[in-house]
Biopython code that builds the backbone (N, CA, C, O; Angstrom):
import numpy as np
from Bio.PDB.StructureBuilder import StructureBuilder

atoms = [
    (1, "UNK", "N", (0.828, -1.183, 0.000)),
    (1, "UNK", "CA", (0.000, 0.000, 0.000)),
    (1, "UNK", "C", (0.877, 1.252, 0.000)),
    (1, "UNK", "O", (0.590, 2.257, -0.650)),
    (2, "UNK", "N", (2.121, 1.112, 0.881)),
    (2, "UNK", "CA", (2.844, 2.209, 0.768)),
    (2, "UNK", "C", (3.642, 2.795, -0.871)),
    (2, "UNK", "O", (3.802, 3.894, -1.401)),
    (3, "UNK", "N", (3.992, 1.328, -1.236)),
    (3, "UNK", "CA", (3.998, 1.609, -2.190)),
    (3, "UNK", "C", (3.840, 2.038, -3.533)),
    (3, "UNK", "O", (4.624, 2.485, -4.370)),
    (4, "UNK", "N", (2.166, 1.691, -3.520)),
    (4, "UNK", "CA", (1.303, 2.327, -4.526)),
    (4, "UNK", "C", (0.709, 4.151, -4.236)),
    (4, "UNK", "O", (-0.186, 4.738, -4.845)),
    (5, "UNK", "N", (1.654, 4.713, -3.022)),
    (5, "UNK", "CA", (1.270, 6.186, -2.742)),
    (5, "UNK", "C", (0.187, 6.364, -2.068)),
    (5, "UNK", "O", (-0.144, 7.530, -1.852)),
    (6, "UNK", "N", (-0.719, 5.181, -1.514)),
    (6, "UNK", "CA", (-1.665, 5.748, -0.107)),
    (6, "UNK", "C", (-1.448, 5.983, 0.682)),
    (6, "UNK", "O", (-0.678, 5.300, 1.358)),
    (7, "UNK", "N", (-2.039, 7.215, 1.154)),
    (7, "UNK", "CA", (-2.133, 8.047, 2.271)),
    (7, "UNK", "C", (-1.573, 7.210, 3.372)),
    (7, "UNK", "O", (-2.096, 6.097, 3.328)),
    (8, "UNK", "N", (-0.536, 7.341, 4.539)),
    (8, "UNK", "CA", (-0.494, 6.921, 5.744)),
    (8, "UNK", "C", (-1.854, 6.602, 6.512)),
    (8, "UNK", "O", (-2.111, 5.469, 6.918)),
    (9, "UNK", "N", (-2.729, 7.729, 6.684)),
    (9, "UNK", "CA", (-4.086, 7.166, 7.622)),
    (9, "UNK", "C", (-4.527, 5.984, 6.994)),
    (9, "UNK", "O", (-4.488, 4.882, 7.543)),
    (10, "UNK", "N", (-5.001, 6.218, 5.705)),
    (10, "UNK", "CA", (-5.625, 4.825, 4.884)),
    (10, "UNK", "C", (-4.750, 3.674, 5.319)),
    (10, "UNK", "O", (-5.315, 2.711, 5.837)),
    (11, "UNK", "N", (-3.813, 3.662, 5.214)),
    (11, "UNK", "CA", (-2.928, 2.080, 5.375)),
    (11, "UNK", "C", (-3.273, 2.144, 7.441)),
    (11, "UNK", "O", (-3.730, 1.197, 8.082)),
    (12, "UNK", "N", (-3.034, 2.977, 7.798)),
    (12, "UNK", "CA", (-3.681, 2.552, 9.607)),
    (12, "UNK", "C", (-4.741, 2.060, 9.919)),
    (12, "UNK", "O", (-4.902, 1.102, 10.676)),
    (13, "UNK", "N", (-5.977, 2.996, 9.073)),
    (13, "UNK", "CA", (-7.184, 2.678, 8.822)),
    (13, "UNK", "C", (-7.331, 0.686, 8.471)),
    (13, "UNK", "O", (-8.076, -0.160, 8.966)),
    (14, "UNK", "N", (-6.510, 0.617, 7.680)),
    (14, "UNK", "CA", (-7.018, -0.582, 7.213)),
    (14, "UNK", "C", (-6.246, -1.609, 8.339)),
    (14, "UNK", "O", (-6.730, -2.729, 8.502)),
    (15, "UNK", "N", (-5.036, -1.203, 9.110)),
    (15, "UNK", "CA", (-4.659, -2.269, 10.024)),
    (15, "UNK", "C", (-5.218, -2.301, 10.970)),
    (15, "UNK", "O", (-5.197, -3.355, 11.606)),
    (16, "UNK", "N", (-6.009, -1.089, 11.503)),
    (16, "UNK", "CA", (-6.962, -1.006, 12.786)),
    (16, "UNK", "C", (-8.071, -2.059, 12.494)),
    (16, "UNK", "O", (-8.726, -2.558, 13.410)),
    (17, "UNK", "N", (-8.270, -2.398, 11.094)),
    (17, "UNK", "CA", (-9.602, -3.489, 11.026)),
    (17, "UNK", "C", (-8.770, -5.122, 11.455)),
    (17, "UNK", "O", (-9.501, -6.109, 11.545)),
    (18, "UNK", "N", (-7.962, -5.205, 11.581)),
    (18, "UNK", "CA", (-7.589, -6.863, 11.689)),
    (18, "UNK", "C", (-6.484, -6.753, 12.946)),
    (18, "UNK", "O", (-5.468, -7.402, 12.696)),
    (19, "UNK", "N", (-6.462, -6.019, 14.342)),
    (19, "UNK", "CA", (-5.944, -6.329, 15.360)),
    (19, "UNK", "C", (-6.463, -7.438, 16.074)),
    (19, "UNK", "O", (-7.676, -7.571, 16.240)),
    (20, "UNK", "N", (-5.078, -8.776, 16.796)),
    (20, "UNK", "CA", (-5.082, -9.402, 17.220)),
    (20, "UNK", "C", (-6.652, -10.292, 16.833)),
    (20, "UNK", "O", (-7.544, -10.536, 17.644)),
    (21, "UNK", "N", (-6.632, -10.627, 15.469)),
    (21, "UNK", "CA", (-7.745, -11.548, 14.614)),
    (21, "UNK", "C", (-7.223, -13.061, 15.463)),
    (21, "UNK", "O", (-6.119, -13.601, 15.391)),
    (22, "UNK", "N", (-8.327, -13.455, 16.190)),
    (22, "UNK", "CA", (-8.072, -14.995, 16.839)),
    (22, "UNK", "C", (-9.362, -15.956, 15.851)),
    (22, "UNK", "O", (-10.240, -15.216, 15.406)),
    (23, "UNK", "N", (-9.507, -17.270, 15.543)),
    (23, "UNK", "CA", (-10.114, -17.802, 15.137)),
    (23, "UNK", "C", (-10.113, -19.427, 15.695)),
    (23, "UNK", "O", (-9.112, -19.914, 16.222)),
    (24, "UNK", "N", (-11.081, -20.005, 15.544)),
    (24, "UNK", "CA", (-11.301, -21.439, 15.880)),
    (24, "UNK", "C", (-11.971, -22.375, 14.684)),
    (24, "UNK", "O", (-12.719, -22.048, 13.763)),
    (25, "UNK", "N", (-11.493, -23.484, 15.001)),
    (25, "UNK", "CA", (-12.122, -24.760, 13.739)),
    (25, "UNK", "C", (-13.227, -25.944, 14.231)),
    (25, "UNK", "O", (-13.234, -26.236, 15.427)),
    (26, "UNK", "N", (-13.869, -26.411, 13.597)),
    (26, "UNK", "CA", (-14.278, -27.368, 14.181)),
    (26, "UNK", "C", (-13.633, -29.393, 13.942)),
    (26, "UNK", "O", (-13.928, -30.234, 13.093)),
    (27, "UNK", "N", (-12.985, -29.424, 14.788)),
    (27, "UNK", "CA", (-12.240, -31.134, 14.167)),
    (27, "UNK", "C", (-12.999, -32.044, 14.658)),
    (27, "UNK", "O", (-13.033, -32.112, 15.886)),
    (28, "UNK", "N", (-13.906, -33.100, 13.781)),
    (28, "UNK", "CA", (-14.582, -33.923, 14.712)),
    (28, "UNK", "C", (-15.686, -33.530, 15.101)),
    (28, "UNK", "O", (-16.286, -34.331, 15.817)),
    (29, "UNK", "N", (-16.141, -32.655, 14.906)),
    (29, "UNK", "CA", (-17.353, -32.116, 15.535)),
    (29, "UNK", "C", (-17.671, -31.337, 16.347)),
    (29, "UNK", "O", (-18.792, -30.951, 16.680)),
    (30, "UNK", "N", (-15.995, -30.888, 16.948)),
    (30, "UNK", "CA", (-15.909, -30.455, 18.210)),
    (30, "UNK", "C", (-15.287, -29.127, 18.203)),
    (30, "UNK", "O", (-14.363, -29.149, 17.390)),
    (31, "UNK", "N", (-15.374, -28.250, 18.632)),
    (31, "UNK", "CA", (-13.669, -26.708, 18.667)),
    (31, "UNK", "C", (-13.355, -27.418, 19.449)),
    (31, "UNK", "O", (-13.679, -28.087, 20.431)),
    (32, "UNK", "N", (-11.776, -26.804, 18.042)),
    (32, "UNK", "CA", (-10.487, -27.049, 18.528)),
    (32, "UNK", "C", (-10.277, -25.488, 19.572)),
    (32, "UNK", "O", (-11.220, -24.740, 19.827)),
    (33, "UNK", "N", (-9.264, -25.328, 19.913)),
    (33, "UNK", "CA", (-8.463, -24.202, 20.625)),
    (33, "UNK", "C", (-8.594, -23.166, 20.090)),
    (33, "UNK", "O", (-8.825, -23.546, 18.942)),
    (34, "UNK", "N", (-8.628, -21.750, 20.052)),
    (34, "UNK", "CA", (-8.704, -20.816, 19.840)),
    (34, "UNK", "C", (-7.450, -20.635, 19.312)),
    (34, "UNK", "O", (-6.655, -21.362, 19.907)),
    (35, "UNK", "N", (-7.056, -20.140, 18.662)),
    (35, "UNK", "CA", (-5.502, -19.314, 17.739)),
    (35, "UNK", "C", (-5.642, -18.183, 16.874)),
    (35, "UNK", "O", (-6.515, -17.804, 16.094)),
    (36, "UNK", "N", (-4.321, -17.675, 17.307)),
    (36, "UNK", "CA", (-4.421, -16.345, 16.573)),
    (36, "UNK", "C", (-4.011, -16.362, 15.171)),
    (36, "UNK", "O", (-2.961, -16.960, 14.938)),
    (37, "UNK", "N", (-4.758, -15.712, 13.987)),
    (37, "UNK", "CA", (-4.494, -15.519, 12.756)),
    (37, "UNK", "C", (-3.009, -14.411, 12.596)),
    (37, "UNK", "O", (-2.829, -13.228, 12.887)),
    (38, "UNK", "N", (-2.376, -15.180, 12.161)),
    (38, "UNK", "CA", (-0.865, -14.215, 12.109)),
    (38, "UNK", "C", (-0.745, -13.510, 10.444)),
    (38, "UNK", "O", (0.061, -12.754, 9.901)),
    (39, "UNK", "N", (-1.803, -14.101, 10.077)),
    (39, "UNK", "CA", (-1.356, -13.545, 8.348)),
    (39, "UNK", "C", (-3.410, -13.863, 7.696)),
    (39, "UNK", "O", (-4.272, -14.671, 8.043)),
    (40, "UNK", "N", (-3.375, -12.725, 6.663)),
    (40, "UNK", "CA", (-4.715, -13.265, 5.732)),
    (40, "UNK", "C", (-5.320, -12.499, 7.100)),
    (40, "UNK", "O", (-4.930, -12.102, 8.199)),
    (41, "UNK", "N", (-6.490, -12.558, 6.318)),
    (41, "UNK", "CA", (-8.200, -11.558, 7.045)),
    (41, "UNK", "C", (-9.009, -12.770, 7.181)),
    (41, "UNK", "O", (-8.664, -13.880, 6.774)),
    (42, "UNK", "N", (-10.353, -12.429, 7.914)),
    (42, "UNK", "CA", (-11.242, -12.877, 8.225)),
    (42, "UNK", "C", (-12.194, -13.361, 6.976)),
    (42, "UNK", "O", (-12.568, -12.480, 6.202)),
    (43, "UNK", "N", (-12.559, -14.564, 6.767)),
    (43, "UNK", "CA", (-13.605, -15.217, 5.842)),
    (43, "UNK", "C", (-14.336, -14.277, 5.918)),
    (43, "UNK", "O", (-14.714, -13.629, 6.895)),
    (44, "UNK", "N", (-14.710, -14.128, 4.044)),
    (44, "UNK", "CA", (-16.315, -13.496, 4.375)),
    (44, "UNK", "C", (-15.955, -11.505, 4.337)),
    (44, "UNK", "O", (-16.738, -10.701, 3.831)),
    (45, "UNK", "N", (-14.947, -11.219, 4.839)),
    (45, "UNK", "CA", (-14.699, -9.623, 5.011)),
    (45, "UNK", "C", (-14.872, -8.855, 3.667)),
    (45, "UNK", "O", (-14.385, -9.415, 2.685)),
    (46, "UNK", "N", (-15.345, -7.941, 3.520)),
    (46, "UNK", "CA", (-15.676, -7.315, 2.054)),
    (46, "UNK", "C", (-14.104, -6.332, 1.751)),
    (46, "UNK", "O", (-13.829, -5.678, 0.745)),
    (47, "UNK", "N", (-13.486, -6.479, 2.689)),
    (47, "UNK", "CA", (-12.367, -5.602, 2.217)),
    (47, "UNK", "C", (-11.330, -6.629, 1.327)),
    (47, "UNK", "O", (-10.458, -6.197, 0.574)),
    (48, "UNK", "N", (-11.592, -8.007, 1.558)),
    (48, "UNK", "CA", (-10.620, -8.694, 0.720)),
    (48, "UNK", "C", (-10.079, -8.418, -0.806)),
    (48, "UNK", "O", (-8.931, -8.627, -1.198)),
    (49, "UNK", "N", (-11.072, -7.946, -1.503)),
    (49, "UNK", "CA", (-11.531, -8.014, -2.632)),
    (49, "UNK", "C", (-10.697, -6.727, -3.078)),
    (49, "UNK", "O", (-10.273, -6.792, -4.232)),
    (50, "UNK", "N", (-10.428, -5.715, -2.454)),
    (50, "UNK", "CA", (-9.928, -4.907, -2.538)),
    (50, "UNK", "C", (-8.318, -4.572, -2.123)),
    (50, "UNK", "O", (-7.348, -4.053, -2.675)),
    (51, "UNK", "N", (-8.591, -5.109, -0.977)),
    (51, "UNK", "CA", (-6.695, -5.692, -0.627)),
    (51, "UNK", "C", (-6.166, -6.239, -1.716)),
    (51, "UNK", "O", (-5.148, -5.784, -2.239)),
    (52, "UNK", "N", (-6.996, -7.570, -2.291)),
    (52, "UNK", "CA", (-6.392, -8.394, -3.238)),
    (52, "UNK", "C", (-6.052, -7.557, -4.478)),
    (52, "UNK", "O", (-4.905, -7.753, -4.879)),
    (53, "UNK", "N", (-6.687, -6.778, -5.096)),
    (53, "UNK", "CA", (-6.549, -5.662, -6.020)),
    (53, "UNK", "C", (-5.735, -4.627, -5.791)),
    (53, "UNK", "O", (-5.518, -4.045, -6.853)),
    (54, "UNK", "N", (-5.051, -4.013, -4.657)),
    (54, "UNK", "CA", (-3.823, -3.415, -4.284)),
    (54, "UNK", "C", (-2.698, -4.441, -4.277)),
    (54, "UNK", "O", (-1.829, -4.444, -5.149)),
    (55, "UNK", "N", (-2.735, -5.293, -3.292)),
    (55, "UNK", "CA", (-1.566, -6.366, -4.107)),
    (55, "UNK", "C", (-1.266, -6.415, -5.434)),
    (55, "UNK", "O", (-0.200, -6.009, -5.896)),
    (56, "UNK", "N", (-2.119, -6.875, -6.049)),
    (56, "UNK", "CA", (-1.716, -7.095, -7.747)),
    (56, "UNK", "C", (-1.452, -6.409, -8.752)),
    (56, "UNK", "O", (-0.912, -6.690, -9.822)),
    (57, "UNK", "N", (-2.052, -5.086, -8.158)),
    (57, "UNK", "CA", (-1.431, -4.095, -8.430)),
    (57, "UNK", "C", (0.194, -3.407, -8.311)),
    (57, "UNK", "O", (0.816, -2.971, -9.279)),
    (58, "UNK", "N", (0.542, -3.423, -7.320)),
    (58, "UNK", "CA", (1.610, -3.419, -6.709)),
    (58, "UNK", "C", (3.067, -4.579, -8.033)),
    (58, "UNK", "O", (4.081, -4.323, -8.682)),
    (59, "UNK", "N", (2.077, -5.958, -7.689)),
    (59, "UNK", "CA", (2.839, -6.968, -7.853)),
    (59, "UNK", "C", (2.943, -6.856, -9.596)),
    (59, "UNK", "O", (3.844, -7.502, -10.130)),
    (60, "UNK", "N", (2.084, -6.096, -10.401)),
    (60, "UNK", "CA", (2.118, -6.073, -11.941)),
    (60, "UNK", "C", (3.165, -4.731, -12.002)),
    (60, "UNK", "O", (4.039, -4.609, -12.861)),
    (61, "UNK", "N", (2.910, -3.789, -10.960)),
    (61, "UNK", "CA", (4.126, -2.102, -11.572)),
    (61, "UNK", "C", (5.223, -2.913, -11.253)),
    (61, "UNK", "O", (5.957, -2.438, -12.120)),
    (62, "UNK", "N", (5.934, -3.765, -10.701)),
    (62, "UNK", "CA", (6.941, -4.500, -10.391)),
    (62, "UNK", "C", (7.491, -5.114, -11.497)),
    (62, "UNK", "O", (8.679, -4.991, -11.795)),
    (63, "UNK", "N", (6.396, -6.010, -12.354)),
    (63, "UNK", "CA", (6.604, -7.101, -13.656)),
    (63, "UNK", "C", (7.221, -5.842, -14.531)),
    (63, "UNK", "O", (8.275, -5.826, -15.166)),
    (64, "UNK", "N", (6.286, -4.840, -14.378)),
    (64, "UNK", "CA", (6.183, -3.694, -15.872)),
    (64, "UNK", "C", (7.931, -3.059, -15.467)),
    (64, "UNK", "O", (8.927, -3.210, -16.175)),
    (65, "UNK", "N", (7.871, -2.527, -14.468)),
    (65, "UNK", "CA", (9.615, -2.130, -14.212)),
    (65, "UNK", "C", (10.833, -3.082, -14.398)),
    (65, "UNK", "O", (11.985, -2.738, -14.662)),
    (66, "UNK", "N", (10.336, -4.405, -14.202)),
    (66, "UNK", "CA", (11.407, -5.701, -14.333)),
    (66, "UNK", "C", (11.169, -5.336, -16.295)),
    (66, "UNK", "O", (12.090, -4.749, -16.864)),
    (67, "UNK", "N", (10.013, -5.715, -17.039)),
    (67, "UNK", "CA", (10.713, -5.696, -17.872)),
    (67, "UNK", "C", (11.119, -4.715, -18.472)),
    (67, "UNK", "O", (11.840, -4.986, -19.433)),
    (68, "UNK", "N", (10.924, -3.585, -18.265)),
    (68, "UNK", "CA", (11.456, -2.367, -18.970)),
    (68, "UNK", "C", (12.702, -2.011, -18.594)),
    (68, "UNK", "O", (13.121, -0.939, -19.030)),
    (69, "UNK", "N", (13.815, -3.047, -17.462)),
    (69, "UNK", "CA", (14.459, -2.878, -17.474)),
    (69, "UNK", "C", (15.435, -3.951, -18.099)),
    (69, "UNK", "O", (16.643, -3.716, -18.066)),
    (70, "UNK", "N", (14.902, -5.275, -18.744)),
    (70, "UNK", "CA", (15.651, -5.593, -19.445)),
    (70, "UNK", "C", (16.226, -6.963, -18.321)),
    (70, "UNK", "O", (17.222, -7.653, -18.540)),
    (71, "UNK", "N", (15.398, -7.080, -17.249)),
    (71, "UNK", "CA", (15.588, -7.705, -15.999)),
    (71, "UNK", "C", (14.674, -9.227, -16.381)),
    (71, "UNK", "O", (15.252, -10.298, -16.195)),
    (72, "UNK", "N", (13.476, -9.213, -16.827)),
    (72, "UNK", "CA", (12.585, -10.319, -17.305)),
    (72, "UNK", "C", (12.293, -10.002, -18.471)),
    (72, "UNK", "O", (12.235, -8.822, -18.814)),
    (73, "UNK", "N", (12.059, -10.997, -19.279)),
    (73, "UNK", "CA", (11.294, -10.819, -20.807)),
    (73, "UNK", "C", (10.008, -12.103, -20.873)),
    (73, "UNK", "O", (9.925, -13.194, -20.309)),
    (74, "UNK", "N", (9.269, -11.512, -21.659)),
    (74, "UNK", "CA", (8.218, -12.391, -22.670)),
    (74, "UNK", "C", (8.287, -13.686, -22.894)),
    (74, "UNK", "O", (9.310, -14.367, -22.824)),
    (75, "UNK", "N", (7.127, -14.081, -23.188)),
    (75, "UNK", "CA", (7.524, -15.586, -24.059)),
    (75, "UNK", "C", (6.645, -15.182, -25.206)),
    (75, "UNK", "O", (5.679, -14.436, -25.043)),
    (76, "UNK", "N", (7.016, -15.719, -26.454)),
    (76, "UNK", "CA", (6.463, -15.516, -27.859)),
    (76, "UNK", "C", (5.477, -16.835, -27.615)),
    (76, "UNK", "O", (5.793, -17.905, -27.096)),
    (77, "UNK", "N", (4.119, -16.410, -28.178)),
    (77, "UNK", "CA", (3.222, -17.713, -28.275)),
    (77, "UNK", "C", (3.148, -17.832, -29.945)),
    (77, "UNK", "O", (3.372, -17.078, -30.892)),
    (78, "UNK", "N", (2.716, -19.179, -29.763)),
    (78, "UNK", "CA", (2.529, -19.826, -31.585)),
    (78, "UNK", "C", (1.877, -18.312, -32.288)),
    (78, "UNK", "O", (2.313, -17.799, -33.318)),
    (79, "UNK", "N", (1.224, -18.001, -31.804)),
    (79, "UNK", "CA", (0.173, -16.630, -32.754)),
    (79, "UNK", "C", (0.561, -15.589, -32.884)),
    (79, "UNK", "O", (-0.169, -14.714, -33.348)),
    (80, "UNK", "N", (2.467, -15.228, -32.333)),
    (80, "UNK", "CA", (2.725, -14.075, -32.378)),
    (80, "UNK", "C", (2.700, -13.391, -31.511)),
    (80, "UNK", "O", (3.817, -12.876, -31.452)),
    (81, "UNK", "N", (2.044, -13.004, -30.683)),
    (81, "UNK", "CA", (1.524, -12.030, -29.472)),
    (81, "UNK", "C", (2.513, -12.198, -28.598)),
    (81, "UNK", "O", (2.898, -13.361, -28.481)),
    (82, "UNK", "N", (3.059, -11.361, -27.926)),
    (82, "UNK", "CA", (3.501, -11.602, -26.428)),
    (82, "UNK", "C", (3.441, -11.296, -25.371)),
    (82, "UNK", "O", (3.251, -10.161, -24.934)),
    (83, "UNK", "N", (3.581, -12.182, -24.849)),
    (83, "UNK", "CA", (2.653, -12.610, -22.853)),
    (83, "UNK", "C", (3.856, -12.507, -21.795)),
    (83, "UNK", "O", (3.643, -12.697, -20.597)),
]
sb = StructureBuilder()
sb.init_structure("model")
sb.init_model(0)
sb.init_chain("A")
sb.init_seg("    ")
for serial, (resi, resn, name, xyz) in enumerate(atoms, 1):
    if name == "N":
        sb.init_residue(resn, " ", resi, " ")
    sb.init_atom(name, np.array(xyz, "f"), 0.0, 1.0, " ", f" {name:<3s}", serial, name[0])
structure = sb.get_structure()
């Protein structure tokens, strides 16, 4: 997030939603133990969808700078085009 130039509050904003996230399973039929989620959000959260879309974002200006620097290249497909 920092990297794509959002605001400091926005990136707090969004860690204030997932402090100390604990979750439980059911094994057997039964809960297991309570544990804390150390990584990933809560099933079901509508912000995922949007996290996931800042990631990939992030993770494609990365591809686009690797290859414009001559760092990764293309693969040619049978049809010409390249991917």
């Amino acid at each position: 997030m920092e990297a794509l130039g959002l605001p400091t509050e926005c990136i707090a904003l969004t860690q204030l939603l997932f402090p100390n996230a604990t979750a439980n399973v059911k094994v057997n039929g039964a809960l297991a133990s309570t544990f804390t989620i150390a990584r990933g959000v809560h099933q079901g959260c509508p912000l995922v969808s949007h996290l996931f879309l800042i990631v990939a974002k992030a993770f494609n200006s990365v591809i686009k700078l690797s290859v414009t620097a001559g760092r990764i290249k293309g693969i040619r497909l049978p049809e010409g085009d390249w991917y």
